[in-house]
PABABA-597953 format. One record per residue (C-alpha): residue in one letter; x, y, z. Coordinates in steps of 0.05 Angstrom, whole numbers, plus 32768, in hexadecimal, padded with zeros to 4 digits. Example, Ala and Ser with C-alpha at 12.3 -4.5 7.8 and 13.67 -1.06 7.14 Angstrom:
# PABABA-597953
a80F67FA6809Cs81117FEB808F
# end
This chain:
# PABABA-597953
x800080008000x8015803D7FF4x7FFE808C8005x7FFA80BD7FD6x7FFC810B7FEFx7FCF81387FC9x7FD781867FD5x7FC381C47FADx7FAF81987F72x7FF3816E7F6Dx800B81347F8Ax803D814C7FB8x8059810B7FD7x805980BB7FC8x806780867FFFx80508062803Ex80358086807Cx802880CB8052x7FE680E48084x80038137809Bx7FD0815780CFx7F8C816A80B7x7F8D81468070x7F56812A8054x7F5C80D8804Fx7F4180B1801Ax7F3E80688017x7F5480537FD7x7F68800C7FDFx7F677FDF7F9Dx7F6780277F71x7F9C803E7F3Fx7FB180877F3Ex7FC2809A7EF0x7FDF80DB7EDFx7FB281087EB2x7FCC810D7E6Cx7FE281547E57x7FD481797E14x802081967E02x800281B97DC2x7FBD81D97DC1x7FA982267DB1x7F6C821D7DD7x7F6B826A7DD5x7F7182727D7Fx7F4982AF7D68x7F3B82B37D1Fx7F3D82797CF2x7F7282457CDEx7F6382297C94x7F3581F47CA3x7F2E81FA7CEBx7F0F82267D23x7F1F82277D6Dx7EE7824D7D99x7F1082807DC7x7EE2826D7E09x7F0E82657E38x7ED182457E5Cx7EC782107E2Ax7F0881FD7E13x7F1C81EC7E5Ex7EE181C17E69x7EE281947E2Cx7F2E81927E43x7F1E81857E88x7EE381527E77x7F1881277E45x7F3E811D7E73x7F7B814A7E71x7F9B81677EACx7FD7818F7E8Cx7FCD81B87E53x800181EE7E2Ex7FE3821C7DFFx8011823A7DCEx800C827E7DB9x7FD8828E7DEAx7FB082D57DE5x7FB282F97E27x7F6B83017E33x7F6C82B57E30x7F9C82A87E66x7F7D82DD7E8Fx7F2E82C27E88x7F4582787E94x7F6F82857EC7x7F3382A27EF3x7F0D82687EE4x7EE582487F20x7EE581EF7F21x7F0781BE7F08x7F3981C57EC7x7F7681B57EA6x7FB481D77ECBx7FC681FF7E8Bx800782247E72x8004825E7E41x8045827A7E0Ax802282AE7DF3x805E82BF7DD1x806D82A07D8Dx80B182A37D72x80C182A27D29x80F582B07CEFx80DB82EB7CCBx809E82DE7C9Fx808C82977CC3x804C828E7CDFx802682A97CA7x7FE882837C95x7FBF82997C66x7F7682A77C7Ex7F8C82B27CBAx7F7B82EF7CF1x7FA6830F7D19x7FA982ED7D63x7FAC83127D9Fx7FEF83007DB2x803883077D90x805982EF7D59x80A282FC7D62x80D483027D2Fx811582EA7D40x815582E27D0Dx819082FA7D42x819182E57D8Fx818B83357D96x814883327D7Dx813A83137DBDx813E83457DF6x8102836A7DEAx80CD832B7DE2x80F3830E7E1Bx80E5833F7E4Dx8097834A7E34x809182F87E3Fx80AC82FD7E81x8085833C7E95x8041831C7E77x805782DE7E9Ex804D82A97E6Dx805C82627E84x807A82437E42x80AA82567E0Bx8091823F7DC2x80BD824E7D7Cx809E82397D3Ax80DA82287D0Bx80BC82137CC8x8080822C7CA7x805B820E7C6Dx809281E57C58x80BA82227C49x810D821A7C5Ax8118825F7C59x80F382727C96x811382547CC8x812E826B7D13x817B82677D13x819282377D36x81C382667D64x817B828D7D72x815982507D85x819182347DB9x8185827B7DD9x814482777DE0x8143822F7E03x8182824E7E33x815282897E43x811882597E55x814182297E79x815B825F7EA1x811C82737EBDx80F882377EC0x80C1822B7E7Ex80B381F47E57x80CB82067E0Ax80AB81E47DD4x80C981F57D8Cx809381E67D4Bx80C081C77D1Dx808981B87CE5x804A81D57CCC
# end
């Protein structure tokens, strides 16, 4: 038998004889414990349309089908700020979710025709100097993920350099954020 510690929505602690002052103890003898899946590529928060596809921008919504399939993680890349802020306040249950609402690209990528505008930033990068500016607005708008686009519509020529790109991971490993680099569209 073993306990398993549950606090603030994660499991904090694994093992035997886990029972700290005033928890709550459920009897869960003969049940499995499974991890809920996460969602590493969703833009739950799209505005506008994608040839061939539509995503409602409902914070609301999207986080409940989310929640009621199961998923307990979810990162939304290149989310629009009045997303993050409207699911953030959300009351019950829902996917933990992680926002870039940043979206770094060689100049000209990214460009889909039929395609609106988003209410977040595409950023043009083709030096690491090209960096310090975005940087500081991602930090200062806190988002919780770093997310480069390298390839766009099977066109070579708009690609990230490669020196760019090894920045960017340094600058999210240094402070902590998951980054996920597109390499195909």
């Amino acid at each position: 038998t073993v306990d398993l510690l549950w606090q603030d929505g994660l499991i904090r602690s694994v093992g035997p004889g886990l029972n700290p002052a005033g928890a709550t103890v459920l009897e869960g003898h003969g049940a499995w414990v499974l991890p809920a899946p996460a969602d590493a590529g969703v833009f739950l928060s799209l505005e506008g349309r994608l040839p061939g596809d539509s995503v409602p921008a409902q914070a609301a919504q999207s986080l409940r089908l989310q929640a009621g399939a199961g998923v307990g993680l979810l990162l939304d890349l290149n989310a629009h700020r009045s997303f993050m802020v409207a699911a953030r306040a959300l009351p019950g249950p829902k996917p933990r979710a992680l926002f870039a609402g940043a979206l770094f690209t060689a100049p000209g990528g990214w460009r889909l025709s039929g395609q609106t505008p988003w209410n977040s930033h595409l950023v043009e990068v083709i030096e690491t100097a090209d960096l310090d500016a975005p940087w500081q607005r991602l930090l200062r708008f806190g988002d919780q993920a770093v997310f480069a686009s390298v390839e766009h519509e099977g066109r070579d020529d708009s690609a990230i350099p490669l020196p760019v790109l090894i920045e960017l991971g340094r600058r999210a490993h240094a402070v902590v954020r998951p980054f996920i680099i597109h390499v195909q569209h």
